[in-house]
N, C-alpha and C positions, 0 to 999 in steps of 0.2 A: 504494500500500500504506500510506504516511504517512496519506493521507487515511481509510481504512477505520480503523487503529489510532487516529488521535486522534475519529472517533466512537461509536469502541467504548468509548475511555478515556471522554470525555465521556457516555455512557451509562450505566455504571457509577458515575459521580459522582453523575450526578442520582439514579439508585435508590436509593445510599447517602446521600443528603442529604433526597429524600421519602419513601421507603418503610425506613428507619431501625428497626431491632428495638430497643426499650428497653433497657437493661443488666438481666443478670437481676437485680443489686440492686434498680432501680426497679420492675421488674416485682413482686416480693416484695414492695418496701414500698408500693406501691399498692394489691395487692391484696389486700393486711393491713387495710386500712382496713376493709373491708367484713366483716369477720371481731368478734367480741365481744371487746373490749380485753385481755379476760382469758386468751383463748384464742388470742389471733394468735402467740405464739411457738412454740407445739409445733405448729403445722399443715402439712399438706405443701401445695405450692403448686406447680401447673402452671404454665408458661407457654411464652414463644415463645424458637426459637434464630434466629440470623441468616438462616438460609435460610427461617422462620417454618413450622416445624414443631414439635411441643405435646410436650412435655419434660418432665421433674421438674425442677424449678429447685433443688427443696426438698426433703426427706425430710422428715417430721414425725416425732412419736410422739404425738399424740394422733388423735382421730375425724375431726378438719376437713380436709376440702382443699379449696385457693382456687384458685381460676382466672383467670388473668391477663387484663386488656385484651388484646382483637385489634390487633395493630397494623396501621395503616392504615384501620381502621374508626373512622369518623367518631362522633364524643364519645367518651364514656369509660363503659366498663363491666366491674365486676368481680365475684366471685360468690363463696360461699365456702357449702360444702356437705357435710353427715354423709358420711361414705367409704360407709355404706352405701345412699346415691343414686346411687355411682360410675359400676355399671355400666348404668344408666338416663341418666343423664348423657353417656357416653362413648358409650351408643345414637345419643344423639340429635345429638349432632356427627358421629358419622359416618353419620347419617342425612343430616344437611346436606351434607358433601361429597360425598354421593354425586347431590344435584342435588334432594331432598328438602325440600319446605317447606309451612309451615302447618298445615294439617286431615290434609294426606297424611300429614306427620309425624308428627304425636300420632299417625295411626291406625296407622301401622304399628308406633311403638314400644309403644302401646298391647297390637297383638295380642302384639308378642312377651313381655309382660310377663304377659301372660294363655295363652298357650300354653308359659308357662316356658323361653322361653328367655334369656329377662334376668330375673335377680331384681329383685324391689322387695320394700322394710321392707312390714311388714303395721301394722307401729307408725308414727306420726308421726317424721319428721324434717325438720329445717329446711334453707331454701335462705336465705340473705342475697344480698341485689342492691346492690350501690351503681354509680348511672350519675353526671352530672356531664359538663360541656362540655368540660374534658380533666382532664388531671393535669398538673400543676405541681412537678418532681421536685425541683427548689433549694427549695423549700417545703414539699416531704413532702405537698401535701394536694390534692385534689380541686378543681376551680373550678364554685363550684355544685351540692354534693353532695346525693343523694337517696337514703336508705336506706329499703327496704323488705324483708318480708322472705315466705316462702314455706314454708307447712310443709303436705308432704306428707303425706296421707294416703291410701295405697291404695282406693278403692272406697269413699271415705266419698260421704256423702249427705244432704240437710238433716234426714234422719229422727236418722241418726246422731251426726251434728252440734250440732243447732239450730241452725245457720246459716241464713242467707240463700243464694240463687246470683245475686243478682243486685249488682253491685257498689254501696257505699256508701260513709258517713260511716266504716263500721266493718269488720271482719273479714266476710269472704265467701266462698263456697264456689265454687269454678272445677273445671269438669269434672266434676259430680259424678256419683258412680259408675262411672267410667272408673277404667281402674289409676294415671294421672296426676292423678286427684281432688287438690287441694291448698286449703288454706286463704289467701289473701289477705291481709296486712295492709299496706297502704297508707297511710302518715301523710299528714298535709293537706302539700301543697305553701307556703313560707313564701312 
Protein backbone atom coordinates (compact mmCIF):
# COMPACT_ATOMS: atom_id res chain seq x y z
CA UNK A 1 0.00 0.00 0.00
CA UNK A 2 3.24 2.28 1.00
CA UNK A 3 4.22 1.57 -2.57
CA UNK A 4 0.84 2.45 -4.56
CA UNK A 5 0.70 5.94 -2.08
CA UNK A 6 4.26 7.10 -2.76
CA UNK A 7 3.49 6.72 -6.67
CA UNK A 8 0.47 8.24 -6.54
CA UNK A 9 2.39 11.06 -4.38
CA UNK A 10 5.03 11.10 -6.96
CA UNK A 11 2.52 11.56 -9.60
CA UNK A 12 0.98 14.21 -8.55
CA UNK A 13 4.37 16.18 -8.12
CA UNK A 14 5.22 15.67 -11.59
CA UNK A 15 1.78 17.13 -12.85
CA UNK A 16 2.16 19.90 -10.58
CA UNK A 17 5.80 20.60 -11.52
CA UNK A 18 4.84 20.00 -15.66
CA UNK A 19 1.43 20.74 -16.33
CA UNK A 20 1.49 23.80 -13.74
CA UNK A 21 -1.68 26.49 -14.37
CA UNK A 22 -0.09 30.03 -14.22
CA UNK A 23 -1.29 32.36 -11.24
CA UNK A 24 -4.26 34.02 -12.41
CA UNK A 25 -2.15 37.37 -11.96
CA UNK A 26 0.20 36.06 -14.63
CA UNK A 27 -2.27 34.88 -16.73
CA UNK A 28 -3.95 38.70 -16.60
CA UNK A 29 -0.74 40.25 -17.16
CA UNK A 30 0.26 38.37 -20.04
CA UNK A 31 -2.58 38.44 -21.78
CA UNK A 32 -2.76 42.30 -21.24
CA UNK A 33 0.06 42.49 -23.54
CA UNK A 34 -1.71 41.77 -26.43
CA UNK A 35 -4.43 44.11 -25.80
CA UNK A 36 -3.80 48.40 -26.93
CA UNK A 37 -1.83 49.86 -23.93
CA UNK A 38 -4.78 52.16 -23.42
CA UNK A 39 -7.37 49.74 -23.09
CA UNK A 40 -5.72 46.75 -21.11
CA UNK A 41 -7.01 47.95 -17.63
CA UNK A 42 -10.82 47.89 -18.18
CA UNK A 43 -10.81 44.58 -20.03
CA UNK A 44 -12.20 41.34 -18.86
CA UNK A 45 -9.87 38.41 -19.24
CA UNK A 46 -10.51 34.69 -19.54
CA UNK A 47 -8.23 32.24 -18.41
CA UNK A 48 -7.37 28.80 -16.93
CA UNK A 49 -8.03 27.50 -13.16
CA UNK A 50 -5.89 24.77 -11.61
CA UNK A 51 -7.92 21.86 -12.87
CA UNK A 52 -7.54 24.06 -16.43
CA UNK A 53 -10.90 24.99 -17.03
CA UNK A 54 -11.73 28.64 -18.83
CA UNK A 55 -12.93 31.11 -16.03
CA UNK A 56 -13.21 34.89 -15.74
CA UNK A 57 -10.04 35.68 -14.07
CA UNK A 58 -11.22 39.38 -14.67
CA UNK A 59 -14.58 41.23 -14.88
CA UNK A 60 -13.84 44.27 -17.00
CA UNK A 61 -16.15 47.37 -17.94
CA UNK A 62 -15.06 48.17 -21.20
CA UNK A 63 -15.79 46.13 -24.81
CA UNK A 64 -12.36 43.98 -24.78
CA UNK A 65 -11.89 40.51 -23.43
CA UNK A 66 -8.50 38.65 -23.43
CA UNK A 67 -7.93 35.35 -23.47
CA UNK A 68 -5.21 33.79 -21.71
CA UNK A 69 -2.36 31.32 -22.95
CA UNK A 70 -3.39 27.46 -22.94
CA UNK A 71 -1.22 26.03 -20.42
CA UNK A 72 0.75 23.25 -21.54
CA UNK A 73 0.48 24.30 -25.11
CA UNK A 74 3.75 24.70 -26.59
CA UNK A 75 4.94 28.68 -27.08
CA UNK A 76 2.93 31.39 -26.11
CA UNK A 77 -0.31 32.64 -27.36
CA UNK A 78 -2.66 35.22 -26.31
CA UNK A 79 -5.71 37.12 -27.85
CA UNK A 80 -7.66 39.86 -26.93
CA UNK A 81 -11.01 40.51 -28.78
CA UNK A 82 -14.52 43.12 -29.18
CA UNK A 83 -17.14 41.02 -26.48
CA UNK A 84 -19.01 41.23 -29.48
CA UNK A 85 -16.91 38.33 -31.22
CA UNK A 86 -17.61 36.53 -27.90
CA UNK A 87 -20.13 34.30 -28.90
CA UNK A 88 -18.28 33.30 -32.22
CA UNK A 89 -15.27 32.93 -30.39
CA UNK A 90 -16.69 30.75 -27.56
CA UNK A 91 -18.26 28.67 -30.87
CA UNK A 92 -15.34 27.99 -31.85
CA UNK A 93 -13.47 26.44 -28.68
CA UNK A 94 -16.18 24.58 -28.04
CA UNK A 95 -16.16 23.46 -31.52
CA UNK A 96 -12.48 22.27 -30.78
CA UNK A 97 -13.37 20.33 -27.68
CA UNK A 98 -15.70 18.78 -29.17
CA UNK A 99 -12.95 16.95 -31.51
CA UNK A 100 -13.45 19.78 -34.35
CA UNK A 101 -10.78 21.15 -36.56
CA UNK A 102 -9.61 23.14 -39.46
CA UNK A 103 -12.06 23.52 -42.65
CA UNK A 104 -14.61 21.39 -40.40
CA UNK A 105 -14.44 24.12 -38.05
CA UNK A 106 -14.89 27.20 -39.98
CA UNK A 107 -17.61 25.23 -41.65
CA UNK A 108 -19.62 24.55 -39.04
CA UNK A 109 -19.31 27.61 -37.02
CA UNK A 110 -19.77 29.37 -40.29
CA UNK A 111 -23.28 27.65 -40.80
CA UNK A 112 -24.37 28.49 -37.60
CA UNK A 113 -23.43 32.20 -37.98
CA UNK A 114 -25.55 32.02 -41.17
CA UNK A 115 -28.60 30.10 -39.95
CA UNK A 116 -28.51 32.44 -36.77
CA UNK A 117 -27.74 30.66 -34.24
CA UNK A 118 -24.42 32.55 -33.01
CA UNK A 119 -24.57 36.09 -33.61
CA UNK A 120 -21.76 37.96 -35.58
CA UNK A 121 -21.13 42.02 -35.66
CA UNK A 122 -22.25 42.85 -39.34
CA UNK A 123 -19.69 45.87 -38.57
CA UNK A 124 -15.83 45.21 -38.36
CA UNK A 125 -14.27 44.29 -35.02
CA UNK A 126 -10.99 43.58 -34.06
CA UNK A 127 -9.10 40.34 -32.89
CA UNK A 128 -5.39 41.12 -31.42
CA UNK A 129 -3.00 37.99 -31.58
CA UNK A 130 0.24 38.06 -29.71
CA UNK A 131 2.25 34.45 -29.90
CA UNK A 132 6.10 34.48 -28.74
CA UNK A 133 8.31 31.31 -27.57
CA UNK A 134 6.87 31.77 -23.94
CA UNK A 135 6.24 34.23 -21.26
CA UNK A 136 8.69 35.35 -18.87
CA UNK A 137 6.54 36.25 -15.74
CA UNK A 138 9.62 37.99 -13.21
CA UNK A 139 9.96 40.11 -16.49
CA UNK A 140 6.31 40.83 -17.31
CA UNK A 141 7.16 40.29 -21.09
CA UNK A 142 6.81 37.91 -23.83
CA UNK A 143 10.21 36.16 -25.25
CA UNK A 144 10.11 36.82 -28.94
CA UNK A 145 6.95 38.60 -29.35
CA UNK A 146 4.77 38.84 -32.51
CA UNK A 147 1.72 41.14 -32.69
CA UNK A 148 -0.76 40.82 -35.30
CA UNK A 149 -3.96 41.70 -35.52
CA UNK A 150 -7.49 40.45 -37.09
CA UNK A 151 -10.49 42.49 -37.94
CA UNK A 152 -13.56 40.92 -38.71
CA UNK A 153 -15.68 41.53 -41.18
CA UNK A 154 -18.82 39.41 -41.71
CA UNK A 155 -19.24 38.44 -45.45
CA UNK A 156 -16.89 41.18 -46.76
CA UNK A 157 -15.29 40.48 -50.09
CA UNK A 158 -12.42 42.15 -52.39
CA UNK A 159 -15.52 43.90 -54.18
CA UNK A 160 -16.29 45.26 -50.62
CA UNK A 161 -13.16 45.62 -49.41
CA UNK A 162 -10.57 46.52 -52.18
CA UNK A 163 -8.54 44.13 -50.79
CA UNK A 164 -6.43 41.49 -51.91
CA UNK A 165 -7.20 37.51 -50.79
CA UNK A 166 -4.20 36.50 -51.29
CA UNK A 167 -1.64 37.10 -48.45
CA UNK A 168 1.06 39.92 -48.72
CA UNK A 169 3.42 42.65 -47.92
CA UNK A 170 0.07 44.30 -46.60
CA UNK A 171 -3.54 43.91 -45.35
CA UNK A 172 -5.54 40.95 -47.00
CA UNK A 173 -8.77 39.42 -47.06
CA UNK A 174 -9.18 35.77 -45.52
CA UNK A 175 -12.28 33.97 -46.04
CA UNK A 176 -13.85 36.15 -48.16
CA UNK A 177 -17.49 36.19 -48.12
CA UNK A 178 -17.93 33.43 -45.44
CA UNK A 179 -19.43 34.83 -42.11
CA UNK A 180 -15.74 34.45 -40.69
CA UNK A 181 -14.53 36.93 -43.66
CA UNK A 182 -11.77 38.96 -41.72
CA UNK A 183 -9.01 41.29 -42.72
CA UNK A 184 -5.25 40.25 -42.05
CA UNK A 185 -2.67 42.48 -40.82
CA UNK A 186 0.52 40.91 -40.40
CA UNK A 187 3.78 43.17 -39.60
CA UNK A 188 7.12 41.86 -41.32
CA UNK A 189 8.76 39.56 -38.88
CA UNK A 190 12.03 41.50 -37.29
Amino acid sequence: MRCVTAIVSLLIAAGALFGQTPTAADQIAASMLAAPEDRRADATVLGYNPNGKLVTLRKGTNDLICLADTPGDEGFSAACYHKDLGPFMARGRELTEQGHKGNERHDVRWKDVDEGRVPMPREPRTLYVLTGKSYDAAKGEVVEPYLRWVIYSAYATPESTGLPTKPGPGPWLMYSGKAGAHIMISPPRE
